[in-house]
N, CA, C and O atoms as CSV, one atom per row, in Angstrom:
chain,resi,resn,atom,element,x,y,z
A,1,UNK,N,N,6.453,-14.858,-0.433
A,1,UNK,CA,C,7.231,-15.408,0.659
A,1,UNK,C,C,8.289,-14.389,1.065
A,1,UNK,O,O,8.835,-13.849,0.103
A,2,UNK,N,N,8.681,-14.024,2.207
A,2,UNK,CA,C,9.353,-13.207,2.937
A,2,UNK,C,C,10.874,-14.075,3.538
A,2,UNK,O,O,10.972,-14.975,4.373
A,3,UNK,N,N,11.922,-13.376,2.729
A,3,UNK,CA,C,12.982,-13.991,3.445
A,3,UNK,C,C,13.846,-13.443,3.847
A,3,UNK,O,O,14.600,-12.581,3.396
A,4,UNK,N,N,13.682,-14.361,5.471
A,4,UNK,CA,C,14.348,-13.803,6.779
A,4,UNK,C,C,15.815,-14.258,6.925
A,4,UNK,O,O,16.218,-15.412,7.073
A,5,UNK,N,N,16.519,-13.140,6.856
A,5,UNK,CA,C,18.048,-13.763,7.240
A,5,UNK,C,C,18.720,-12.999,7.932
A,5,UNK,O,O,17.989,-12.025,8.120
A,6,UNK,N,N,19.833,-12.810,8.518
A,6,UNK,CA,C,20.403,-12.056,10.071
A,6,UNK,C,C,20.419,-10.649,8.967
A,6,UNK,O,O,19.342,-11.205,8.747
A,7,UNK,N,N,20.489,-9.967,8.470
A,7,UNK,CA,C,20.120,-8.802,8.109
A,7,UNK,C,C,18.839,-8.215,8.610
A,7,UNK,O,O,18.601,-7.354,9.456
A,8,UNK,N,N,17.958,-9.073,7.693
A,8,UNK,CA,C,16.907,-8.803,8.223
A,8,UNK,C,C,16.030,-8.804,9.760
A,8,UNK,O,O,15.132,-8.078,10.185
A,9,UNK,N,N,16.660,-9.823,10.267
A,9,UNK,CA,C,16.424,-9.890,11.787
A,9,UNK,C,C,17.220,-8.622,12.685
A,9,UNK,O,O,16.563,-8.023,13.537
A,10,UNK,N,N,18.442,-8.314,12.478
A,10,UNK,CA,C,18.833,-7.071,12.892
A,10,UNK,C,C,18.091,-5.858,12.384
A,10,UNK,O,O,17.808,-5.053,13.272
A,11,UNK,N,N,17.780,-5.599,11.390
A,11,UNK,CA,C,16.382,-4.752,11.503
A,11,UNK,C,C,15.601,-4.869,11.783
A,11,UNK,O,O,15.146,-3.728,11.858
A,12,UNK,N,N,14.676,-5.713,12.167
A,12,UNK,CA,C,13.629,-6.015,12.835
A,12,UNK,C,C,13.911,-5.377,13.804
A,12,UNK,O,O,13.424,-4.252,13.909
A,13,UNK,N,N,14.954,-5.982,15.018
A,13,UNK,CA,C,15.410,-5.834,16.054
A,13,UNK,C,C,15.951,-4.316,16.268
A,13,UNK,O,O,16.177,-4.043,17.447
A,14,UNK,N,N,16.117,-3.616,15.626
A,14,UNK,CA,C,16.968,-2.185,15.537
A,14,UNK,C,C,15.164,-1.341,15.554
A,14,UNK,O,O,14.861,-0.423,16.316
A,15,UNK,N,N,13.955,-2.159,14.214
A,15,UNK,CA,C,12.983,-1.318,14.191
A,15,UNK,C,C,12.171,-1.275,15.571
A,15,UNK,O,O,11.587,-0.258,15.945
A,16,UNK,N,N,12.190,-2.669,16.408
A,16,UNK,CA,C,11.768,-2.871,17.234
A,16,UNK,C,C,11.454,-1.698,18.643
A,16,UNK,O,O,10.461,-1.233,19.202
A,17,UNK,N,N,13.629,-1.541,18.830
A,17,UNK,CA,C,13.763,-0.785,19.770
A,17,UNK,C,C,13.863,0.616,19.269
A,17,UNK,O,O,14.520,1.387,19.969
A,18,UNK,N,N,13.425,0.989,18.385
A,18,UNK,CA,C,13.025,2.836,18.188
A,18,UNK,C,C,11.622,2.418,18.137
A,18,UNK,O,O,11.079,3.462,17.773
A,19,UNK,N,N,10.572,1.430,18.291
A,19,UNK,CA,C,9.221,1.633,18.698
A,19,UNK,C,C,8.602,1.940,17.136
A,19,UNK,O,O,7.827,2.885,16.986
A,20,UNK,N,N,9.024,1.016,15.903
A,20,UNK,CA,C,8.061,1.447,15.019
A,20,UNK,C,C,7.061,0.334,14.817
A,20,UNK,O,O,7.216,-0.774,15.329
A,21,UNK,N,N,5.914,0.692,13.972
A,21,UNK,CA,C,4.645,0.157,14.219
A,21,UNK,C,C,4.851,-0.923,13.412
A,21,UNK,O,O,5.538,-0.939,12.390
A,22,UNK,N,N,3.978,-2.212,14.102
A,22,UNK,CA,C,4.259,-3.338,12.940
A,22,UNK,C,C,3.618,-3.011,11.447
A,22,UNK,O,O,4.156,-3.606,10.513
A,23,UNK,N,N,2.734,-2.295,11.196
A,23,UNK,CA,C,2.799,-1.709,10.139
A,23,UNK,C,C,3.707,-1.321,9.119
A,23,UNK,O,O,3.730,-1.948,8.060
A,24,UNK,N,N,4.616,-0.150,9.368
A,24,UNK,CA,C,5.451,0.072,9.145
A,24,UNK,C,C,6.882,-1.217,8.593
A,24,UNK,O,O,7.220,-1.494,7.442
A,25,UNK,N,N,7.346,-1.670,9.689
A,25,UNK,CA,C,8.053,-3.277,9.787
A,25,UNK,C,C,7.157,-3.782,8.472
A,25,UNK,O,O,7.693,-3.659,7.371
A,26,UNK,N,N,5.350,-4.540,8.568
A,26,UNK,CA,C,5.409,-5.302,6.979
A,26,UNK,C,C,5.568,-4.648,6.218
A,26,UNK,O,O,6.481,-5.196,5.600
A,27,UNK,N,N,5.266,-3.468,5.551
A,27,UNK,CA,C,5.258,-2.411,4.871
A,27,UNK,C,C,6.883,-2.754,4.404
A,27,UNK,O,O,7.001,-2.841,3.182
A,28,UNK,N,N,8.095,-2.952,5.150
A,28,UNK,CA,C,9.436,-2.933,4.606
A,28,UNK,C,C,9.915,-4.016,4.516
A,28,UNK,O,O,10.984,-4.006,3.906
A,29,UNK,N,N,9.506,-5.214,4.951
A,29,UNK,CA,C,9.378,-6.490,4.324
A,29,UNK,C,C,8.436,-6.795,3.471
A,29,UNK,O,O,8.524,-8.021,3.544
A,30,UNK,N,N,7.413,-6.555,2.547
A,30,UNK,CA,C,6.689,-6.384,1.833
A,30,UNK,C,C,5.769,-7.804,2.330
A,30,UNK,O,O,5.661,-8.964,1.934
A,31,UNK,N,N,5.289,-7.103,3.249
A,31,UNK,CA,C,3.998,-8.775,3.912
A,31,UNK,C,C,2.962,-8.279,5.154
A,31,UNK,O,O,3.347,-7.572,6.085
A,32,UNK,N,N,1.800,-8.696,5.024
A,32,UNK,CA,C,0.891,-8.326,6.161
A,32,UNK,C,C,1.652,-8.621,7.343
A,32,UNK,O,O,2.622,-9.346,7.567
A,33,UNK,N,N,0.722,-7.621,8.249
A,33,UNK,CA,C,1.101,-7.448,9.714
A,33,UNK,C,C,0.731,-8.856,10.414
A,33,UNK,O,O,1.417,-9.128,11.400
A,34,UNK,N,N,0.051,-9.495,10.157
A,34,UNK,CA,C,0.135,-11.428,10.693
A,34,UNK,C,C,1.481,-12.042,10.300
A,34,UNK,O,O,2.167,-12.788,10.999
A,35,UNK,N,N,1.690,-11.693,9.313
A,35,UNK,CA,C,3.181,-12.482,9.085
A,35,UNK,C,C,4.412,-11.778,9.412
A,35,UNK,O,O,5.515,-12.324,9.377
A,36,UNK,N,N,4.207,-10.511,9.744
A,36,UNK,CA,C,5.545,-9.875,10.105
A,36,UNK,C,C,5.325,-10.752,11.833
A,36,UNK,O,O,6.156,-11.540,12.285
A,37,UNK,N,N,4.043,-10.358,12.533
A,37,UNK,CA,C,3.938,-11.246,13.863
A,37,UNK,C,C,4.522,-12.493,13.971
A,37,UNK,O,O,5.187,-12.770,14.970
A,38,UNK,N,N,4.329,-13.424,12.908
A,38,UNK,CA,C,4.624,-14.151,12.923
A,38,UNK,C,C,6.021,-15.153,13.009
A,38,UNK,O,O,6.432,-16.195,13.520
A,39,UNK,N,N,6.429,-14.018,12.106
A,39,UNK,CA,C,8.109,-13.687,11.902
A,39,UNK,C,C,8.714,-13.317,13.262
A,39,UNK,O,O,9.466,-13.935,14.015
A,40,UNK,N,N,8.182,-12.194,13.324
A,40,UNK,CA,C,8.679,-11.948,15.268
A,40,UNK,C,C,8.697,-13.033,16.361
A,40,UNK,O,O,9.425,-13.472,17.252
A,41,UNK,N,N,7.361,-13.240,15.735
A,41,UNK,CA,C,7.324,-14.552,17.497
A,41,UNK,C,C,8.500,-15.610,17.161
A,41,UNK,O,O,9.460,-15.962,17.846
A,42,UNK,N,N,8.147,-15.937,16.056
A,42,UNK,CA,C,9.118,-17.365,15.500
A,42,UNK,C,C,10.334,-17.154,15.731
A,42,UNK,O,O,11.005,-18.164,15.944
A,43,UNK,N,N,10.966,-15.953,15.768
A,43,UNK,CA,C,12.563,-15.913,15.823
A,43,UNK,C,C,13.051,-15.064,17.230
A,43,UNK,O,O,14.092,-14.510,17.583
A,44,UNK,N,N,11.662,-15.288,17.840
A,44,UNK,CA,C,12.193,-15.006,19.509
A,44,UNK,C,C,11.960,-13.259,19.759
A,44,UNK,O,O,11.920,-13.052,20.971
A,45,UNK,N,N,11.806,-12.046,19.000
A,45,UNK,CA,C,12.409,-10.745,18.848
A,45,UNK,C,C,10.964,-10.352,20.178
A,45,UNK,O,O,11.116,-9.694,21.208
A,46,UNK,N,N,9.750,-10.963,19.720
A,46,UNK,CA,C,8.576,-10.634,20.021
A,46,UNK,C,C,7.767,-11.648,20.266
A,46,UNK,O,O,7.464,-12.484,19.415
A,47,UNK,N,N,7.265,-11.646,21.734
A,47,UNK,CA,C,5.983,-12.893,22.326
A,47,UNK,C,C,4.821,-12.234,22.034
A,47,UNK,O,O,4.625,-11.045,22.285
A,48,UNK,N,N,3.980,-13.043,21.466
A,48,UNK,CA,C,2.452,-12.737,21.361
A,48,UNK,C,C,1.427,-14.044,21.550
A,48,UNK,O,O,1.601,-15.142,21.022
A,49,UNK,N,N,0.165,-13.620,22.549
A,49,UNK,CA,C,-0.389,-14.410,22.349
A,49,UNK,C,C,-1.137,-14.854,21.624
A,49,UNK,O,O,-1.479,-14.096,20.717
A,50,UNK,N,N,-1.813,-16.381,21.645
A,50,UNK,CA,C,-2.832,-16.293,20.402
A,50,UNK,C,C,-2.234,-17.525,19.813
A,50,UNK,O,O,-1.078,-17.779,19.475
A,51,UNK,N,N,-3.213,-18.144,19.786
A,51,UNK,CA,C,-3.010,-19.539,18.962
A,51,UNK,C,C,-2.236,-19.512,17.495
A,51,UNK,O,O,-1.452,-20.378,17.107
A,52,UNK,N,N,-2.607,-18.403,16.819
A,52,UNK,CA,C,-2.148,-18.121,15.439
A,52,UNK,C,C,-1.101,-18.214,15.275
A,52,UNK,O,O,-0.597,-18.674,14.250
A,53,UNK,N,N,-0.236,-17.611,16.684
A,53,UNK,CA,C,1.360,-17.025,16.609
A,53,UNK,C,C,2.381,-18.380,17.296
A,53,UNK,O,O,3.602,-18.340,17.447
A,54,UNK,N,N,1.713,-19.211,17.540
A,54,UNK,CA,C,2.315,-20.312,18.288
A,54,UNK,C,C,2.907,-21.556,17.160
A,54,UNK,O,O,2.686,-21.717,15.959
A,55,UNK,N,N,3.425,-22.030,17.766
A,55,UNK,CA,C,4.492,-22.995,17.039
A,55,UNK,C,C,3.331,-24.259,17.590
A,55,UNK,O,O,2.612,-24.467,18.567
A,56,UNK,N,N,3.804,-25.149,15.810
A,56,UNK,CA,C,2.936,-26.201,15.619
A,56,UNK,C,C,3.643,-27.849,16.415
A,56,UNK,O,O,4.183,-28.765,15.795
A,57,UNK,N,N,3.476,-27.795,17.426
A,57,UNK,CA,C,4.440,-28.933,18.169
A,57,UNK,C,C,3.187,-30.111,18.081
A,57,UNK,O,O,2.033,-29.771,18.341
A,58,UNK,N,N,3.473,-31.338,17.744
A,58,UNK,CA,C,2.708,-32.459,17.697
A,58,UNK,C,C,3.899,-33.304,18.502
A,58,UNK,O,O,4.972,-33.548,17.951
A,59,UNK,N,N,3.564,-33.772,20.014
A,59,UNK,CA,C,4.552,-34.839,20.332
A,59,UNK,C,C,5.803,-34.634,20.204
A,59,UNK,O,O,6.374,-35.535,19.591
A,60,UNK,N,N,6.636,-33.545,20.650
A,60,UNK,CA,C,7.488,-33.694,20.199
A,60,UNK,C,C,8.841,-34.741,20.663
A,60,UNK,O,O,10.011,-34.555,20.327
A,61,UNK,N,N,8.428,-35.645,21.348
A,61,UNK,CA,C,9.315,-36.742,22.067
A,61,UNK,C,C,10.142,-36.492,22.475
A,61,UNK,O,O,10.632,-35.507,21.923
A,62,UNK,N,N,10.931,-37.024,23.596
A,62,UNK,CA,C,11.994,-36.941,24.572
A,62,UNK,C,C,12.895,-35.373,24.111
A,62,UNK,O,O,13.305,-35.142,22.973
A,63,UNK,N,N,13.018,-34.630,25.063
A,63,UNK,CA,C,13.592,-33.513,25.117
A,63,UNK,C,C,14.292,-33.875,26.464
A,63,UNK,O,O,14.002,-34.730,27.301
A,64,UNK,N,N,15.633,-32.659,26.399
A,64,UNK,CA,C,16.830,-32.359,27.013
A,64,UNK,C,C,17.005,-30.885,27.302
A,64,UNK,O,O,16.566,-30.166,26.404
A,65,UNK,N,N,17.525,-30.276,28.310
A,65,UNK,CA,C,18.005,-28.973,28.642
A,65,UNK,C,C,19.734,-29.289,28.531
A,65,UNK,O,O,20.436,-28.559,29.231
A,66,UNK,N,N,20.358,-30.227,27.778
A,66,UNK,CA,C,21.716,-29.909,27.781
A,66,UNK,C,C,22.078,-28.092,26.961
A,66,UNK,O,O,21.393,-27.456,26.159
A,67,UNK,N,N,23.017,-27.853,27.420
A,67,UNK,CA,C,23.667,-26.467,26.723
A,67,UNK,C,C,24.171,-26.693,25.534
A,67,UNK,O,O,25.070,-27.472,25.218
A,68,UNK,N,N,23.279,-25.661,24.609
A,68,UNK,CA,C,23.700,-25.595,22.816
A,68,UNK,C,C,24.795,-25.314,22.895
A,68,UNK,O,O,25.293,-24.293,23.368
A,69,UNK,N,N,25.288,-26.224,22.425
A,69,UNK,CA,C,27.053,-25.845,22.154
A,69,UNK,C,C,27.580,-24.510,21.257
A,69,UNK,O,O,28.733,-24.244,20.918
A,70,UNK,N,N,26.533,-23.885,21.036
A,70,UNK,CA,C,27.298,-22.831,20.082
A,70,UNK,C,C,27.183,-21.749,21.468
A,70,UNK,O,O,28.138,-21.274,22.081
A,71,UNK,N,N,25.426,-21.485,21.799
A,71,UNK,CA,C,25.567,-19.890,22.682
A,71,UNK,C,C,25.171,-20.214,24.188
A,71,UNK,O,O,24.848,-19.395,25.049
A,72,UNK,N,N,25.267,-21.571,24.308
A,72,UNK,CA,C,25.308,-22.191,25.721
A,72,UNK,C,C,23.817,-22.033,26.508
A,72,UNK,O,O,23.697,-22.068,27.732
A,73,UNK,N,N,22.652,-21.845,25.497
A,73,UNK,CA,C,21.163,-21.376,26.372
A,73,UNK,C,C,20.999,-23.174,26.411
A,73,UNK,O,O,21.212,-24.049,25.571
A,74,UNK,N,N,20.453,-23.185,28.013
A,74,UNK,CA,C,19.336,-24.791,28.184
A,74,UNK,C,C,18.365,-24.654,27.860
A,74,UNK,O,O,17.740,-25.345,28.664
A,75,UNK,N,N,17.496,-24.131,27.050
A,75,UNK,CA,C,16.174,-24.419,26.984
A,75,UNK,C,C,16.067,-25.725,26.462
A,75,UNK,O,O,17.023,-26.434,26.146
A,76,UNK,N,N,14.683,-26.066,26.368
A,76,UNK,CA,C,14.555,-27.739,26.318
A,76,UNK,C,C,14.644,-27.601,24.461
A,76,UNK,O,O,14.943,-26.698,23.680
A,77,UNK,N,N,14.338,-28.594,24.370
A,77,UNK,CA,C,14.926,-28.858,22.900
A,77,UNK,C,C,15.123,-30.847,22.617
A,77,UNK,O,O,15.814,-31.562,23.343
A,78,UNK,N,N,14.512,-31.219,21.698
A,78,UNK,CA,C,14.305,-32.319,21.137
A,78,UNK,C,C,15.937,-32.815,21.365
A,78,UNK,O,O,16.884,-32.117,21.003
A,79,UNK,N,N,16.090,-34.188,22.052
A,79,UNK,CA,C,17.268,-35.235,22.738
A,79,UNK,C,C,17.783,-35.393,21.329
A,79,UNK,O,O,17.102,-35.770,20.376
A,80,UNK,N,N,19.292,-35.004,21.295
A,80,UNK,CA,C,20.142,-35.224,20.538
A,80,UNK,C,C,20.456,-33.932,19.187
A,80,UNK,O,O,21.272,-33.886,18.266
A,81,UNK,N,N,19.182,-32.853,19.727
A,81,UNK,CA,C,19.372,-31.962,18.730
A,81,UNK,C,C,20.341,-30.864,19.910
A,81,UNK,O,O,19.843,-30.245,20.850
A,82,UNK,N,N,21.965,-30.874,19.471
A,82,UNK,CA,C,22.961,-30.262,20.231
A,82,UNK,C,C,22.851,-28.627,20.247
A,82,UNK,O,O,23.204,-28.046,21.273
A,83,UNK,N,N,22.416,-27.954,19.243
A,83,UNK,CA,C,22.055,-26.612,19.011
A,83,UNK,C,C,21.020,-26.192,19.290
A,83,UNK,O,O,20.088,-26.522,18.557
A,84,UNK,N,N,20.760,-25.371,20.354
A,84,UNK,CA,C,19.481,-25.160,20.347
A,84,UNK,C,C,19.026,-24.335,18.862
A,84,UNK,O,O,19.747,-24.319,17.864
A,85,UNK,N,N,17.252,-23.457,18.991
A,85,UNK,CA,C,16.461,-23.470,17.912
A,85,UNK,C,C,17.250,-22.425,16.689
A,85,UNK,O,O,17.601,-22.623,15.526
A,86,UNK,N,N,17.306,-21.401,17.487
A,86,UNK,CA,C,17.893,-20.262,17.217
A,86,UNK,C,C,19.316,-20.192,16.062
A,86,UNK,O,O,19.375,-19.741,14.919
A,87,UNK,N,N,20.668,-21.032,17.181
A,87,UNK,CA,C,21.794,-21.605,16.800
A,87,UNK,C,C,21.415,-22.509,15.433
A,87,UNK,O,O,22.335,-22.676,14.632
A,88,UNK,N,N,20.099,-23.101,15.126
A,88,UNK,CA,C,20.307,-24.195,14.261
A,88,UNK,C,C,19.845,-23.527,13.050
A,88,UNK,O,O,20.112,-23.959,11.928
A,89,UNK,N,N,19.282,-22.673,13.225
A,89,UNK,CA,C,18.759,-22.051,12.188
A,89,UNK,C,C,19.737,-20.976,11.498
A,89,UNK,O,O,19.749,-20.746,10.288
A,90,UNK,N,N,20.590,-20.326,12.502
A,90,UNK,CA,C,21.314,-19.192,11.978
A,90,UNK,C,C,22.631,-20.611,10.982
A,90,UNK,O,O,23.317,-20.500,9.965
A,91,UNK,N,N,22.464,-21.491,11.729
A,91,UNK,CA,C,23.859,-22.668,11.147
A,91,UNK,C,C,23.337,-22.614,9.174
A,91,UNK,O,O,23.700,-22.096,8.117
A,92,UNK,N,N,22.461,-23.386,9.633
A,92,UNK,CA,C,21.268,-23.216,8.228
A,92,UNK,C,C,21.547,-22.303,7.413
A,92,UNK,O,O,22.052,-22.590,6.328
A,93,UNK,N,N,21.296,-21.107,7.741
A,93,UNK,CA,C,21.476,-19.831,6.864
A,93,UNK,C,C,23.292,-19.974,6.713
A,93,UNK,O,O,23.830,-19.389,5.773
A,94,UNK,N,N,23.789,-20.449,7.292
A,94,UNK,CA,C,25.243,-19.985,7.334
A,94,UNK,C,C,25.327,-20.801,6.365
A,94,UNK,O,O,25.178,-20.220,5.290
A,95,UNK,N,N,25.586,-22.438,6.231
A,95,UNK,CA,C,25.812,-22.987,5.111
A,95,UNK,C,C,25.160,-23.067,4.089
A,95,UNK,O,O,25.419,-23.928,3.248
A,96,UNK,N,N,23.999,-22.031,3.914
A,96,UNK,CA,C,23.820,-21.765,2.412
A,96,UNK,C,C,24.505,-20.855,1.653
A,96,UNK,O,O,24.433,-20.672,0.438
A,97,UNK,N,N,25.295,-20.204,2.619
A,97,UNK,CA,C,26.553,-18.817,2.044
A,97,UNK,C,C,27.223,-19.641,1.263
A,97,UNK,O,O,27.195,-20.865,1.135
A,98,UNK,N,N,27.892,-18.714,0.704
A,98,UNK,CA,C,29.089,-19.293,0.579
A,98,UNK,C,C,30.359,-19.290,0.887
A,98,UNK,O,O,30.775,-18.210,1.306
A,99,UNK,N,N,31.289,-20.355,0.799
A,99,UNK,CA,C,32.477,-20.309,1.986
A,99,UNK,C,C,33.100,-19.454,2.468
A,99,UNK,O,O,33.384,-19.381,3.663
A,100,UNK,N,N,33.492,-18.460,1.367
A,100,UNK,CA,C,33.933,-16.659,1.407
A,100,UNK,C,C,33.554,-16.049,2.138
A,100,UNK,O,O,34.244,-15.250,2.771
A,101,UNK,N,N,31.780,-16.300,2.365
A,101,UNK,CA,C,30.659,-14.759,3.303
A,101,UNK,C,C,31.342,-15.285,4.372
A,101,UNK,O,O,32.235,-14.448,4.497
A,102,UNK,N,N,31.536,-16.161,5.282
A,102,UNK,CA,C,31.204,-16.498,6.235
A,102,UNK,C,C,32.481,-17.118,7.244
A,102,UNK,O,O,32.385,-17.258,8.463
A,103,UNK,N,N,33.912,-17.509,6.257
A,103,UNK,CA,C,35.157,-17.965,6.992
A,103,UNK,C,C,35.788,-16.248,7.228
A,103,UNK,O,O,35.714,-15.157,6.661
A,104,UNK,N,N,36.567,-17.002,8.717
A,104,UNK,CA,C,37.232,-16.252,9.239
A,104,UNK,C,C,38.494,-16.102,8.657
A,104,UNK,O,O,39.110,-17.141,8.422
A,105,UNK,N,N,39.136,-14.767,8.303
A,105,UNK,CA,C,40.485,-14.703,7.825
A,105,UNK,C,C,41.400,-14.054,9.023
A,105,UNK,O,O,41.079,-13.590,10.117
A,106,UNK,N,N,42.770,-14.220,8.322
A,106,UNK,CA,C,43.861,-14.101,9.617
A,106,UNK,C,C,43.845,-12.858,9.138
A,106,UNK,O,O,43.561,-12.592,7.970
A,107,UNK,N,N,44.266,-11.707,10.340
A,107,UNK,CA,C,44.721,-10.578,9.999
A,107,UNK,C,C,46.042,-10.263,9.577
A,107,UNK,O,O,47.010,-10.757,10.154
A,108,UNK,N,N,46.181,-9.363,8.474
A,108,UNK,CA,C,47.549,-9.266,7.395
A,108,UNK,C,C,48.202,-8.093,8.174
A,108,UNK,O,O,49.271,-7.617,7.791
């Protein structure tokens, strides 16, 4: 299992724009080139087509374009979920830190 967290997504994103091969990219996450794709599409960096790379939506009932209160994008998004996908996930990773990584301190 490969785990993705804003480190790792900023490299992605850094390997992205110098043009290296997804090869390369699984090769430094230690995972085939389907799952580095996969990884890409899922966290927005990279669209691909292909059933493989697509998100498993069954029904997903009443959706909303209100603005995620954290980075203000409307995309649609399941009624009552206030963050969009992105925002909810980085939240996720945030409160598994701990309180230290992640509060803001006053400057001394």
């Amino acid at each position: 299992m490969v785990e993705v967290n804003e480190r790792t997504l900023d490299w992605l994103d850094e390997a992205i724009d110098l043009g290296q091969s997804y090869q390369y990219m699984a090769d430094h996450l230690g995972c085939c080139t389907d799952t580095l794709k996969r990884i890409l599409h899922r966290h927005g960096l990279v669209e691909f087509e292909g059933a493989k790379y697509q998100s498993l939506t069954i029904n997903p009932g009443p959706q909303w374009e209100r603005p995620c209160m954290r980075c203000k994008s409307d995309e649609a998004r399941p009624k009552y979920q206030y963050f969009c996908t992105p925002c909810t996930e980085r939240n996720k990773r945030m409160a598994s830190q701990s309180h230290e990584d992640w509060t803001m301190t006053a400057p001394t």
